[in-house]
GUSEDO-824410 format. One record per residue (C-alpha): residue number from 0; x, y, z. Coordinates in steps of 0.5 Angstrom, whole numbers, plus 500, padded with zeros to 3 digits. Last residue first. Example, Ala and Ser with C-alpha at 12.3 -4.5 7.8 and 13.67 -1.06 7.14 Angstrom:
2
+-----+-----+-----+-----+
: num :  c1 :  c2 :  c3 :
+-----+-----+-----+-----+
:   1 : 527 : 498 : 514 :
:   0 : 525 : 491 : 516 :
+-----+-----+-----+-----+
***
This chain:
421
+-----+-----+-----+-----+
: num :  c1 :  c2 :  c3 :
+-----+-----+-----+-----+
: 420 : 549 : 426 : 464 :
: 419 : 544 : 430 : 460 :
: 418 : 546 : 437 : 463 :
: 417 : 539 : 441 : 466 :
: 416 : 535 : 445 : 462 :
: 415 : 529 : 440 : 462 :
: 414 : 528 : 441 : 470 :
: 413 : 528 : 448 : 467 :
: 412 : 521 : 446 : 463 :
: 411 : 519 : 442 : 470 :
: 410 : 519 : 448 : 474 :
: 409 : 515 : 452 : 469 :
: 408 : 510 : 448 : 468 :
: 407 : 510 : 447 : 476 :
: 406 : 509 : 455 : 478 :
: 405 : 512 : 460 : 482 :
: 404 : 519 : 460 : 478 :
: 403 : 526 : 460 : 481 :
: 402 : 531 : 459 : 475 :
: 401 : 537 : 456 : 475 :
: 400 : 542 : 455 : 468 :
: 399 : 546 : 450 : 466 :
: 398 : 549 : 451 : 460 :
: 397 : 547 : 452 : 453 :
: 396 : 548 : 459 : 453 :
: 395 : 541 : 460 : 448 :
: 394 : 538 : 456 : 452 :
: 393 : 539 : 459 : 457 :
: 392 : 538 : 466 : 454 :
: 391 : 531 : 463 : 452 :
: 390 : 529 : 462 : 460 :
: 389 : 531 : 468 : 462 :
: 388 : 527 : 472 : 457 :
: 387 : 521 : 468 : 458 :
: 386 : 521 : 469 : 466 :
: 385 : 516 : 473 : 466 :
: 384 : 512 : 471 : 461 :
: 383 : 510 : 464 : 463 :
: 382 : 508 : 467 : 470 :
: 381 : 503 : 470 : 467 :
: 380 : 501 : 465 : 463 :
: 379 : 500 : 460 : 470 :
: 378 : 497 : 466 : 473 :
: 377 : 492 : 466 : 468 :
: 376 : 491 : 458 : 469 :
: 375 : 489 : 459 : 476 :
: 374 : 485 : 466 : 476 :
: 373 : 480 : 460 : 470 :
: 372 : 481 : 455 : 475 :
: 371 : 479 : 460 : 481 :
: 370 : 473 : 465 : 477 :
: 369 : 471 : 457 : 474 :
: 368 : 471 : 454 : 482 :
: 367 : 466 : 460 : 484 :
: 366 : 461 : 460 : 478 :
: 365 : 460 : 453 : 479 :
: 364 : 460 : 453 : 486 :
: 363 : 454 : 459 : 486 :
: 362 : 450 : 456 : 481 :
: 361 : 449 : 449 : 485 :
: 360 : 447 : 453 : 491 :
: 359 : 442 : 456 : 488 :
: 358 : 440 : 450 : 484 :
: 357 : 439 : 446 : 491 :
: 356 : 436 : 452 : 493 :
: 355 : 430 : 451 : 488 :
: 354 : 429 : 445 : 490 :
: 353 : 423 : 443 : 495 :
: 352 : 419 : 449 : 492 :
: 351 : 421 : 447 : 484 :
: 350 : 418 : 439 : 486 :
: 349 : 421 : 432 : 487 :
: 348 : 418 : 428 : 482 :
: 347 : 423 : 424 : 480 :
: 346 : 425 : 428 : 474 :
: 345 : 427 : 434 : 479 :
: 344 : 430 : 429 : 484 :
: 343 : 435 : 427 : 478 :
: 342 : 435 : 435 : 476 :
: 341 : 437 : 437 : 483 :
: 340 : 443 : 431 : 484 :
: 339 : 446 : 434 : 477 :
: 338 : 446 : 441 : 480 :
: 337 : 449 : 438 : 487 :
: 336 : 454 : 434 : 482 :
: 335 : 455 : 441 : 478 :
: 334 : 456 : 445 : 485 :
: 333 : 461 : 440 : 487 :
: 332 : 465 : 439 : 481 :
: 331 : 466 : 447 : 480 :
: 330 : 468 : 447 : 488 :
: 329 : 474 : 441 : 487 :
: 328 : 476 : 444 : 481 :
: 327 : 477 : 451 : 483 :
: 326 : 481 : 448 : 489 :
: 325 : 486 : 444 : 485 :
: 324 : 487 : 450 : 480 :
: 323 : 487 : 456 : 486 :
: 322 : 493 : 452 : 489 :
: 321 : 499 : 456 : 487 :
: 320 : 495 : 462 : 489 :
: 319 : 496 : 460 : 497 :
: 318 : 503 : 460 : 495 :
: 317 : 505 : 457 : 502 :
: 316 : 510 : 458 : 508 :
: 315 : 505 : 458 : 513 :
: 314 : 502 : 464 : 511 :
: 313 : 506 : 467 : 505 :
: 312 : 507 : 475 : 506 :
: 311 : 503 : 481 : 506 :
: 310 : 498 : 477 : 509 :
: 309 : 495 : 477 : 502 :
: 308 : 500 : 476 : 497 :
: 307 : 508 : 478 : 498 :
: 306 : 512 : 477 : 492 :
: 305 : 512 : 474 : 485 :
: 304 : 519 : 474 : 483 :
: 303 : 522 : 481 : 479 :
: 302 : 521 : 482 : 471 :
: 301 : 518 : 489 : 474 :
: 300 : 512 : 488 : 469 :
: 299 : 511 : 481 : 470 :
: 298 : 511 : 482 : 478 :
: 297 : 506 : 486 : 477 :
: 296 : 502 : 482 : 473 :
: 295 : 503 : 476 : 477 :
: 294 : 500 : 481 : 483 :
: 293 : 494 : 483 : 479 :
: 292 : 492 : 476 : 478 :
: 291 : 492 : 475 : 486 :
: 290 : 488 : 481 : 487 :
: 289 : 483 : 479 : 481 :
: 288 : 482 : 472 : 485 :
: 287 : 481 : 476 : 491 :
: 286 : 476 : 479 : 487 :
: 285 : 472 : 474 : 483 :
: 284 : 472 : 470 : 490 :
: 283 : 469 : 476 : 493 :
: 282 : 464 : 477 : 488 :
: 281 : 462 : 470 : 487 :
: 280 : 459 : 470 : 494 :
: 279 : 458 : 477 : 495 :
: 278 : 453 : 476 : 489 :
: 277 : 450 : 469 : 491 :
: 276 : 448 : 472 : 498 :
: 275 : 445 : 478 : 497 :
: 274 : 441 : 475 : 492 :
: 273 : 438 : 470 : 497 :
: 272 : 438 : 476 : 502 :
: 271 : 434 : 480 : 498 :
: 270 : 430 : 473 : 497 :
: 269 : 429 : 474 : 504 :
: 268 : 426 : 480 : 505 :
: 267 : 421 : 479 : 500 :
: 266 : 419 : 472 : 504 :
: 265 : 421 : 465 : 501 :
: 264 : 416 : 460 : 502 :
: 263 : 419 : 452 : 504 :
: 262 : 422 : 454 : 512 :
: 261 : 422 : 446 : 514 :
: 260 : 427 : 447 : 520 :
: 259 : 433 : 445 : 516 :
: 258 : 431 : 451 : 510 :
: 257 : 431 : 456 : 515 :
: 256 : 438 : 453 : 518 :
: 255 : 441 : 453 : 510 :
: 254 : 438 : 460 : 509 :
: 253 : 442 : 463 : 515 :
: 252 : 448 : 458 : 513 :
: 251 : 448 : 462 : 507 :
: 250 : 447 : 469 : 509 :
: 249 : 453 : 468 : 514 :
: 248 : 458 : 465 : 509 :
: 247 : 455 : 471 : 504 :
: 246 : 458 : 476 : 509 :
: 245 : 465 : 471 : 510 :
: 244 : 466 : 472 : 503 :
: 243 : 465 : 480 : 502 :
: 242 : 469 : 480 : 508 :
: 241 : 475 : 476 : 503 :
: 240 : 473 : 479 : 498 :
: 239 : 475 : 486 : 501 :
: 238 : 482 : 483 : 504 :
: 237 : 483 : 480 : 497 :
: 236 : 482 : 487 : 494 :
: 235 : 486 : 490 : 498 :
: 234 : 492 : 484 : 500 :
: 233 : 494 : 481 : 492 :
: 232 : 495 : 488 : 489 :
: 231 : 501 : 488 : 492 :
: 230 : 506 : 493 : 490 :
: 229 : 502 : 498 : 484 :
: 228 : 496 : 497 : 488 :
: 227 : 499 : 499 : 495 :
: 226 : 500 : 507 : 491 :
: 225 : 493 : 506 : 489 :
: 224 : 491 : 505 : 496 :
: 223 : 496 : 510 : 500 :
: 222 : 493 : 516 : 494 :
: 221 : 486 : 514 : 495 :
: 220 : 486 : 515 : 502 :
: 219 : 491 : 522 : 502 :
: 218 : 486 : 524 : 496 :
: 217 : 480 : 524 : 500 :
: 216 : 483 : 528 : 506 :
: 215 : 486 : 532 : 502 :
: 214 : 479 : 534 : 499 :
: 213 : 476 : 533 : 506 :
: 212 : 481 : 536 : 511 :
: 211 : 483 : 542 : 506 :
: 210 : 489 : 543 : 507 :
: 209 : 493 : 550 : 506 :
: 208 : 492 : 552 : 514 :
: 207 : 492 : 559 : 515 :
: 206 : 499 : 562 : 519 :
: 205 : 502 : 559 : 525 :
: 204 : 500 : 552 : 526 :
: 203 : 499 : 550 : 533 :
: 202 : 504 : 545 : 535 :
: 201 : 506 : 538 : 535 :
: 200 : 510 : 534 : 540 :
: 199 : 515 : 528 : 537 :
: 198 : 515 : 521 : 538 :
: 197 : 520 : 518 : 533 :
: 196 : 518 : 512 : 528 :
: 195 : 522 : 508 : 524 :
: 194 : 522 : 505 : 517 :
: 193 : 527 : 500 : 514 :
: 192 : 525 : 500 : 507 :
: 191 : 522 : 493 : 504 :
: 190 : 520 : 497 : 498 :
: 189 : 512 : 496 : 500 :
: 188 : 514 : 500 : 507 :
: 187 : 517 : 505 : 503 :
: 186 : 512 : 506 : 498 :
: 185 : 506 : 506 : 503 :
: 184 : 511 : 511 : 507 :
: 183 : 513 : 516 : 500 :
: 182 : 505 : 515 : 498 :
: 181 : 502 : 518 : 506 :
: 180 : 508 : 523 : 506 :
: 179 : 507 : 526 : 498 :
: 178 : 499 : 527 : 499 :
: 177 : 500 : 534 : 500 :
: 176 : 502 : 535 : 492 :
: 175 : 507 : 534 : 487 :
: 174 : 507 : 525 : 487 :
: 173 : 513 : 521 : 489 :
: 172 : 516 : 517 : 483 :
: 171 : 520 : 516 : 487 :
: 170 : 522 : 512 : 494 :
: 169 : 526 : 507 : 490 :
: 168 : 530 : 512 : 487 :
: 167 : 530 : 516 : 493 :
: 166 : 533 : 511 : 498 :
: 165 : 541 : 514 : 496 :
: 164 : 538 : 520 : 500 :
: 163 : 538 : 517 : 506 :
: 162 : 532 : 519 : 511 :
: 161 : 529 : 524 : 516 :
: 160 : 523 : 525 : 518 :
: 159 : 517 : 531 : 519 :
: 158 : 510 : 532 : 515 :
: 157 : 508 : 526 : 518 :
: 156 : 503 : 522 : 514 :
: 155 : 504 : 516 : 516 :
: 154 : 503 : 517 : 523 :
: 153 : 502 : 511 : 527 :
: 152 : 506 : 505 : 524 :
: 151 : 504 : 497 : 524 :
: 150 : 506 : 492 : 517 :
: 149 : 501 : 489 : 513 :
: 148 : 502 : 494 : 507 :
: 147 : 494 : 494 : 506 :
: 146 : 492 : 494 : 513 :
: 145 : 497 : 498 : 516 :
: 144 : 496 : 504 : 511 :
: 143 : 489 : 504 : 512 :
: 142 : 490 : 505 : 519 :
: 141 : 496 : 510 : 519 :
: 140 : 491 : 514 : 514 :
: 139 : 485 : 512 : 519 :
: 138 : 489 : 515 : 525 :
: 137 : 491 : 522 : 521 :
: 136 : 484 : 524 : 519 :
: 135 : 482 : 523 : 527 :
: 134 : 488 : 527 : 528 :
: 133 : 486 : 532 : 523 :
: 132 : 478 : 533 : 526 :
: 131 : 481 : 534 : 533 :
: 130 : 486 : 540 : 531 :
: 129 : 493 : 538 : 532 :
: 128 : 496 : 541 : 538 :
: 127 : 500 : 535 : 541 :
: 126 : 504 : 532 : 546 :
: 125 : 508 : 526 : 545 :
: 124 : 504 : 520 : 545 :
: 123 : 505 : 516 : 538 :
: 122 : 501 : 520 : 535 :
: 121 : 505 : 527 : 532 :
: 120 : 510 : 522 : 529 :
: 119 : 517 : 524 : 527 :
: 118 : 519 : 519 : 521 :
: 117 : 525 : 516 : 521 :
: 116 : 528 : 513 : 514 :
: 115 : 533 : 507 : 512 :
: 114 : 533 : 505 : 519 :
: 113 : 540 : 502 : 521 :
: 112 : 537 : 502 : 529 :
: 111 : 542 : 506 : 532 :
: 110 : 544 : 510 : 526 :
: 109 : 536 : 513 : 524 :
: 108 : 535 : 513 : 532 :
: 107 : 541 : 518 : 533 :
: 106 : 538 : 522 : 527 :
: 105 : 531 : 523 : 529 :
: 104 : 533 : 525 : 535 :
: 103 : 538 : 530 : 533 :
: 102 : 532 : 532 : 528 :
: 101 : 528 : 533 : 535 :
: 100 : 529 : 541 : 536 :
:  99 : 527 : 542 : 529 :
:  98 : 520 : 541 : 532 :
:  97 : 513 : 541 : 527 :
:  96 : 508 : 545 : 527 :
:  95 : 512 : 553 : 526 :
:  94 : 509 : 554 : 519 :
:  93 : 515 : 552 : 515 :
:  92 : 513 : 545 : 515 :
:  91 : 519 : 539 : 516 :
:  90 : 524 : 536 : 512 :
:  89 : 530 : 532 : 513 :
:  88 : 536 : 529 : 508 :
:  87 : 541 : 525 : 509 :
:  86 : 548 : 524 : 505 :
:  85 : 548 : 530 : 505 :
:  84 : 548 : 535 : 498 :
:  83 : 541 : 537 : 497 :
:  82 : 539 : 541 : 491 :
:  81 : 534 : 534 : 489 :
:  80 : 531 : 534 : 495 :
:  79 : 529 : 540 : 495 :
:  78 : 526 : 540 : 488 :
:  77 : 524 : 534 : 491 :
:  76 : 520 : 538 : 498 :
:  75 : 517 : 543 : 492 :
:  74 : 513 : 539 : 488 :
:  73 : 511 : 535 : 494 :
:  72 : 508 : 541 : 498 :
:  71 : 505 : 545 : 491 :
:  70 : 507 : 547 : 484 :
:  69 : 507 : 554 : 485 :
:  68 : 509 : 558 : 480 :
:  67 : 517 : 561 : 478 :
:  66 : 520 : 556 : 483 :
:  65 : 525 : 558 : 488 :
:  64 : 531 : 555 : 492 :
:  63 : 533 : 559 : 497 :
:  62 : 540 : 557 : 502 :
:  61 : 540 : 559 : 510 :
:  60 : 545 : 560 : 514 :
:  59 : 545 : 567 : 514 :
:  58 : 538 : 569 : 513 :
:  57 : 537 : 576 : 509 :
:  56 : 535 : 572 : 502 :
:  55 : 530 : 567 : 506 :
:  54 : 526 : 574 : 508 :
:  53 : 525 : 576 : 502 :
:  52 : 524 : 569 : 499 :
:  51 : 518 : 569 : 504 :
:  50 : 515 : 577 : 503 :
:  49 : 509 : 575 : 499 :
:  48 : 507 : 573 : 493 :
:  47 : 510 : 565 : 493 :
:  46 : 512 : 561 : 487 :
:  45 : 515 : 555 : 491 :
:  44 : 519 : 559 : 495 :
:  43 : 524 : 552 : 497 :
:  42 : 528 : 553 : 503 :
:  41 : 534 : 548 : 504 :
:  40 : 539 : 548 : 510 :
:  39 : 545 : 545 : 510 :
:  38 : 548 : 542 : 516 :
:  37 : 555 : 540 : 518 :
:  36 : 558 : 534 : 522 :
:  35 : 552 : 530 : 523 :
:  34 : 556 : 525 : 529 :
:  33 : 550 : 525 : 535 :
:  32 : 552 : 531 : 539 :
:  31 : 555 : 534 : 533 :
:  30 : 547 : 534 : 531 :
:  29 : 546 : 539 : 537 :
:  28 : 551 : 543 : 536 :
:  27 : 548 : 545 : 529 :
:  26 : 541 : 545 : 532 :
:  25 : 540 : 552 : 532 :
:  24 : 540 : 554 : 524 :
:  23 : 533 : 549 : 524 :
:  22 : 530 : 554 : 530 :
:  21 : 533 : 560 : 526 :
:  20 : 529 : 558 : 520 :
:  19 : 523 : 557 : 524 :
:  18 : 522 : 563 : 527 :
:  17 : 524 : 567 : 519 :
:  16 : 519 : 562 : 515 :
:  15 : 513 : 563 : 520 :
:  14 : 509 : 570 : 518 :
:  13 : 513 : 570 : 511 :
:  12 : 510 : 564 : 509 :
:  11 : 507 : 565 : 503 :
:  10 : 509 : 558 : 499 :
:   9 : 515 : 554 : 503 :
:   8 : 518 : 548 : 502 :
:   7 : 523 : 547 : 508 :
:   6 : 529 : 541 : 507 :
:   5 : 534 : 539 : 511 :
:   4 : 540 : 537 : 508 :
:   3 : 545 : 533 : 514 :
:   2 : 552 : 532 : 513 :
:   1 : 557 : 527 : 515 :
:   0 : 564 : 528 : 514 :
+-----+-----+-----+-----+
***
């Protein structure tokens, strides 16, 4: 039998909590419809001091859960979660916003998509109530999450869906306030979840809001980018040196053309773009080379292979930071060549004027090839340490053993564990 638990968190909601109960209640048969044989409804009063578990405690059908204070949105929904006996589990507001009328929806699309959670999306062209400021919130969370998880989802934010329960442990920790629904998206999309949307309508609240569109607002955005650090490091800080790069890119060739057309005086305007130049340049490279090290220390905290990187997936098939020795190398020995052929010229006569941007430009490709080479041989350690333990254990075995690696010294140590013939 087939039970869907739809959860309701509830914090002084006696002017909505009675409507929206019976509107929950309602739909039994309309689940049926779609092979949920049973629904159990959940209400949990997370610390209210006004009627709600009142009016939950009067409604057949209905099962309350309390907490003794106020905990908050998140808080109350796993405290729901944890009490829920179907297989799947729903939850929505108490303020009337969201439709219990398309739980049948969401279900029917979760089995015949295989989805592991289906989210009831307020912006993907169903009628909707929501205040302006709110979703204009909603579309630069969703962006947001796009952009750091690679993926392309329309309200990551809802505060309706349904999904399996045996996904919670790979959907948890999962925080206790309003940001719940931003942190369980990231994390379902980073943890290779199926995730499906189903457009919904949504609804004037009945009631006072609880979310402040700045505080919460900043708390979402900072929540979705933290929660993207603990996976994938590797894509939002190399996303940002990549822009930081491709600025100093422009300011650089902007100063070569000058330089070309025989430009020798620097204006004050252009020594803060020289400035500008040489800090975004070694700073996007520092970053994105911070982001991909971060993933080699993820990856040796979970003891799991190192995944995904900056286009969320190897572009091309390649492990571009496997390559970041080889190219820090190349870039290093040009900008010392560049500052060697500056100081000859400079023993020869030539004068700091004419050469000034040669040292420049020889200072700026040194310090980029050493932030790589030294990346490179950080991710060569890091790598080393993820796979010790497999690696002694063979030994201790003595037989063959296969282990994956993402670095050559590795490859060539399990190479040596293979039986002499």
């Amino acid at each position: 039998m087939t039970t869907l638990s739809v959860v309701i968190p509830a914090y002084n909601e006696e002017g909505g909590i009675r409507s929206i109960m019976e509107r929950v209640l309602a739909v039994r048969d309309a689940l049926r419809e779609v092979g949920v044989d049973d629904l159990e409804l959940l209400v949990v009063d997370d610390g209210s001091s006004d009627r709600t578990a009142e009016l939950v405690r009067a409604q057949p059908g209905a099962t309350l859960v309390q907490h003794a204070r106020n905990g908050g949105y998140g808080a109350a929904l796993k405290t729901g979660f944890a009490a829920a006996k179907g297989e799947w589990v729903g939850f929505l507001d108490a303020d009337g916003t969201y439709p219990p009328e398309y739980f049948p929806a969401l279900i029917k699309a979760a089995k015949e998509q295989n989805a592991d959670l289906v989210i009831g999306s307020r912006m993907a062209g169903a009628e909707s109530q929501m205040p302006l400021t709110r979703r204009i919130g909603n579309l630069i969370f969703a962006r947001l999450v796009n952009i750091i998880s690679a993926s392309q989802i329309t309200d990551s934010a809802s505060g309706m869906r349904v999904f399996k329960k045996s996904i919670l442990g790979q959907l948890y920790p999962l925080p206790d306030g309003l940001n719940l629904t931003p942190v369980m998206s990231t994390r379902a999309l980073h943890e290779h979840l199926k995730m499906i949307e189903v457009p919904i309508p949504y609804s004037e609240r009945i009631g006072r809001s609880k979310l402040s569109v700045v505080r919460d607002g900043m708390r979402f955005g900072s929540s979705i980018v933290w929660t993207a650090l603990n996976y994938n490091p590797a894509r939002p800080f190399g996303l940002i040196g990549m822009v930081s790069f491709g600025i100093a890119a422009l300011i650089g060739l902007a100063l070569v053309w000058y330089r070309l057309q025989g430009v020798q005086t620097v204006t004050p305007l252009g020594a803060f773009a020289l400035f500008s130049a040489l800090v975004l340049s070694v700073g996007g490279v520092m970053l994105i080379a911070l982001g991909f090290s971060f993933n080699y220390f993820v990856a040796l905290f979970h003891k799991t292979p190192v995944r995904q990187g900056l286009w969320g997936k190897p572009l091309f098939n390649v492990r571009w930071e496997q390559h970041f020795g080889w190219v820090g190398l190349v870039i290093a020995l040009f900008g010392l060549i560049v500052g060697a052929g500056s100081l000859i010229a400079t023993l020869l006569g030539a004068t700091l004027i004419q050469l000034w941007i040669y040292y420049l430009i020889s200072a700026v490709f040194s310090l980029m090839g050493l932030q790589l080479i030294v990346a490179w041989v950080q991710m060569q350690t890091l790598d080393a340490l993820r796979i010790r333990e497999d690696l002694a254990a063979s030994d201790l075995r003595g037989k063959e053993t296969t282990l994956q690696s993402d670095v050559t010294h590795t490859e060539i140590r399990t190479d040596r564990l293979q039986p002499q013939s």
